[in-house]
C-alpha positions in Angstrom: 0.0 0.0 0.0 2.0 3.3 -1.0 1.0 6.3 1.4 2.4 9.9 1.6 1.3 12.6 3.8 -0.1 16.2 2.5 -2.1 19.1 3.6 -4.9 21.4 2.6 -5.6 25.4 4.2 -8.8 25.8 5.0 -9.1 29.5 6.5 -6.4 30.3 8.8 -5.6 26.5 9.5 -3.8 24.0 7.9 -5.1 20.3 7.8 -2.7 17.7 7.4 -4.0 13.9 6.1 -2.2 10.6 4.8 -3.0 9.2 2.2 -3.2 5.8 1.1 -3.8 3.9 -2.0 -5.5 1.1 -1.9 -8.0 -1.3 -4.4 -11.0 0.7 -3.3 -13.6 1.9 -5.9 -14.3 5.4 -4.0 -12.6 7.3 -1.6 -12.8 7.8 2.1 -11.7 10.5 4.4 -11.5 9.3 8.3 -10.7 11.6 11.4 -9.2 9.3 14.1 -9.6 9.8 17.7 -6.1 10.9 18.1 -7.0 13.7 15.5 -5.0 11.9 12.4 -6.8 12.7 9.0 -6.8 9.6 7.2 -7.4 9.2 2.9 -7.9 5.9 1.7 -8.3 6.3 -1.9 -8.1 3.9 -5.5 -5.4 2.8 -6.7 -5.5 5.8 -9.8 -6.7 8.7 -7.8 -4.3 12.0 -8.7 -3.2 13.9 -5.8 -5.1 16.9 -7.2 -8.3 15.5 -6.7 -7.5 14.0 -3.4 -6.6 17.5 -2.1 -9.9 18.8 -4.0 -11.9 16.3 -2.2 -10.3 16.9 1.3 -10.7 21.1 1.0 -14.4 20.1 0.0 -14.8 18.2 3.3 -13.0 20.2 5.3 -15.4 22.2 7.5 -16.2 18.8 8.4 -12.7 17.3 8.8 -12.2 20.8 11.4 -15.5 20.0 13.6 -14.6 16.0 14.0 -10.8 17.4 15.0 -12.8 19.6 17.3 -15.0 17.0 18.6 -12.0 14.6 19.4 -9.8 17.4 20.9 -12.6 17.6 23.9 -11.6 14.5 25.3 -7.8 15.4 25.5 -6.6 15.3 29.1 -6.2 19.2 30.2 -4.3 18.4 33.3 -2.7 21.9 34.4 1.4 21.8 35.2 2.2 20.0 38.2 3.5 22.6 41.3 3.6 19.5 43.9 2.2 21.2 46.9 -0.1 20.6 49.1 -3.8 20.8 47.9 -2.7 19.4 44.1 -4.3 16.1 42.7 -2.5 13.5 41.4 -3.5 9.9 39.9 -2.3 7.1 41.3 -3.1 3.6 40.5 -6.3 4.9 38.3 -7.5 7.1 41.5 -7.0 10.6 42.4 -5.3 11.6 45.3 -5.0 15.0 47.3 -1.0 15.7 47.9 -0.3 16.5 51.2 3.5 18.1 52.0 4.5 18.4 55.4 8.0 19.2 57.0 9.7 16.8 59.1 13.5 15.2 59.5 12.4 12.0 58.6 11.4 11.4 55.0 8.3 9.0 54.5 5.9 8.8 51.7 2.4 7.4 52.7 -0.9 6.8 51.1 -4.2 7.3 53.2 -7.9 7.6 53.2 -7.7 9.9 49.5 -4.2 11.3 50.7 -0.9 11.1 49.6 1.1 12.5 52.5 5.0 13.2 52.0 7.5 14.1 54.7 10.4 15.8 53.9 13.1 18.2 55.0 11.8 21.2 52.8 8.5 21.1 51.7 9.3 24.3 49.5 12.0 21.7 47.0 9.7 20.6 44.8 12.0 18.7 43.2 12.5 16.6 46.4 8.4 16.0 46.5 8.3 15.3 42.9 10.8 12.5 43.7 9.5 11.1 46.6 5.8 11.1 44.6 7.8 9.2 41.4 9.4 6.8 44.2 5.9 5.3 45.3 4.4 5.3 41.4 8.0 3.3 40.1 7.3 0.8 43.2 3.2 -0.1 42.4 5.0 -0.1 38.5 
């Protein structure tokens, strides 16, 4: 099956597809989940009229793209400090960071409390948080 990838403008965006040729008697034009434009078309089909047919579709190409990108995970940066959610093992958690000389990392009732030295390193909470996800991996 010989593919190549192209793109149309419609308005102010550009919509990217890949093509592929295949033993098909019409073409079809697929939006993925992921937001990947997909062309199946015949065998004989000029690139011309595969870009034609793509602009003519278009409006509806952008609203699937649209409808797809709602489900897109819009999880904000992490800060790690107290208050912040985090998943772990397919739950959500509430971080808790507390100050203390002994470092511990503990998971209770909806909580994930850390001790640690400085509460205000967030590098030293982000580890301790990656410590307890690599040992349920």
């Amino acid at each position: 099956m010989t593919a190549y990838v192209d793109a149309v403008t419609y308005g102010d965006r550009d919509i990217d597809f890949h093509v592929y040729f295949t033993t098909r008697n019409s073409m079809e034009i697929a939006v993925h989940p992921d937001t990947t434009v997909v062309v199946k078309a015949p065998v004989n089909t000029s690139k011309l009229e595969i870009r034609m047919r793509v602009y003519r579709r278009a409006r509806w190409i952008k609203k699937q793209i649209s409808y797809f990108q709602q489900f897109n995970p819009r999880t904000p940066q992490r800060q790690y400090i107290s208050g912040e959610t985090h998943l772990y093992l397919g739950r959500q958690y509430r971080l808790k960071v507390a100050e203390a000389n002994d470092a511990r990392v503990k998971l209770t009732r909806g909580y994930i409390l850390i001790n640690c030295r400085d509460k205000q390193d967030t590098d030293n909470v982000r580890s301790h948080l990656a410590r307890i996800s690599h040992q349920a991996a």
